[in-house]
N, C-alpha and C positions, 0 to 999 in steps of 0.2 A: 226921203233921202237923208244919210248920215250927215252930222256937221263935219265940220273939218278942222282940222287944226293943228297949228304948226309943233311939232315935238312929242312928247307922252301925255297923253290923256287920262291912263289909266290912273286908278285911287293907288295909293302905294307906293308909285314909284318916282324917283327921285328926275328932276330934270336933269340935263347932262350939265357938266361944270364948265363952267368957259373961263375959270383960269388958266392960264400958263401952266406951261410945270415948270419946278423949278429947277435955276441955273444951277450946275454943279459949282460951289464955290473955287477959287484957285487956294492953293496950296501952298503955303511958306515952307523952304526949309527948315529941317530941326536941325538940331544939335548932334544928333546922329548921323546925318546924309550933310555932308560938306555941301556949302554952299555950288560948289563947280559941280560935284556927281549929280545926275539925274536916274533916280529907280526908276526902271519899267512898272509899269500902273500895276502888271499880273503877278508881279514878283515877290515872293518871302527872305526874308533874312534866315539864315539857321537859330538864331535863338525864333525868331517869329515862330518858326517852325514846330520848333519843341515847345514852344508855348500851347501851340495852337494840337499838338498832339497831347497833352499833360491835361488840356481842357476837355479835350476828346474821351479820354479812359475816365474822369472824374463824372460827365456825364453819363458813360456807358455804365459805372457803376450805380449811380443814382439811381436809371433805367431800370437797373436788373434789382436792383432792393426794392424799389417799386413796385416792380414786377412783382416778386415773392412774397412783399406784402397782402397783395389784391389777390394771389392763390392762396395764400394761409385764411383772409378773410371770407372768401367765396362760401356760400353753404355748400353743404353735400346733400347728396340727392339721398331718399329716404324712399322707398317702395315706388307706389308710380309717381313720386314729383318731379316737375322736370327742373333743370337749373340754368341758367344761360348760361351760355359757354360764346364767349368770342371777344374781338378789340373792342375794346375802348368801350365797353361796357352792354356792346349789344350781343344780344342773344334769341332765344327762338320768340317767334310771335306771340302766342299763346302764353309762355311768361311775361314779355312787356305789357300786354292789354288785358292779365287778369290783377298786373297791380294798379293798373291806368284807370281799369274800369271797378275796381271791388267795389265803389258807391255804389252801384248800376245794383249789385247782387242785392246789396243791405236794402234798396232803395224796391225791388222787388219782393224781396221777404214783407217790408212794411206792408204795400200794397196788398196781397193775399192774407194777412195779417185783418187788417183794418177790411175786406172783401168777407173774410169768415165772420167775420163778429157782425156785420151790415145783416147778411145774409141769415143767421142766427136771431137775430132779434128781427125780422121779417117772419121769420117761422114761426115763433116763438108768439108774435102778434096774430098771426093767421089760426093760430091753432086757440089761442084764447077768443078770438073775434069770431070764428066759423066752426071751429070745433065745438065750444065749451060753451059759445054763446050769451060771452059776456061784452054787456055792453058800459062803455065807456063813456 
């Protein structure tokens, strides 16, 4: 029978927090909002507003240079290669796991590599020890 125990057991994972969350602080009037007015918590000012639109386009511009950068950069595809295409940098399987794995290839060439030369001087002793009948 399994043990038991009280909360996560798994490797990994974090116990739950048992602090508090925190109190939202209270709020002093500024110099802006007379001490008697009270703003509604959801509400903008008009300059807030323009502010908060003026930061909007300065992002969206960022965004799209961005953008234009990462297509100017991108390779283009060249006979059968393929290129990835999509957000935030992912694209088809077979591009991400022939850059993830190309050790795997080099790592295979050695192998067959070092298998032919093994296999080559086996022969090569076989044929001098049985063939030629030279002894050693």
């Amino acid at each position: 029978m399994a043990k038991r125990s009280r909360g996560s057991a798994r490797p990994g994972q974090l116990a739950p927090s048992r602090r508090t969350p925190a109190q939202p602080r209270a709020t002093r009037p500024t110099a802006s909002t007379p001490a008697g007015t009270v703003r509604p918590t959801g509400s903008l000012t008009d300059a807030e507003e323009a502010r908060a639109a003026e930061l909007e386009q300065q992002i969206l511009a960022e965004e799209r240079a961005a953008e234009a950068a990462r297509r100017r950069g991108r390779p283009k595809a060249r006979g059968g290669e393929l290129v990835a295409t999509g957000g935030r940098g992912e694209g088809l399987i077979a591009v991400n796991t022939s850059r993830e794995y190309a050790y795997v290839q080099t790592d295979l060439r050695r192998i067959v590599i070092q298998t032919g030369v093994l296999t080559g001087i086996l022969v090569l002793l076989w044929v001098l020890i049985e063939v030629m009948d030279v002894k050693l």
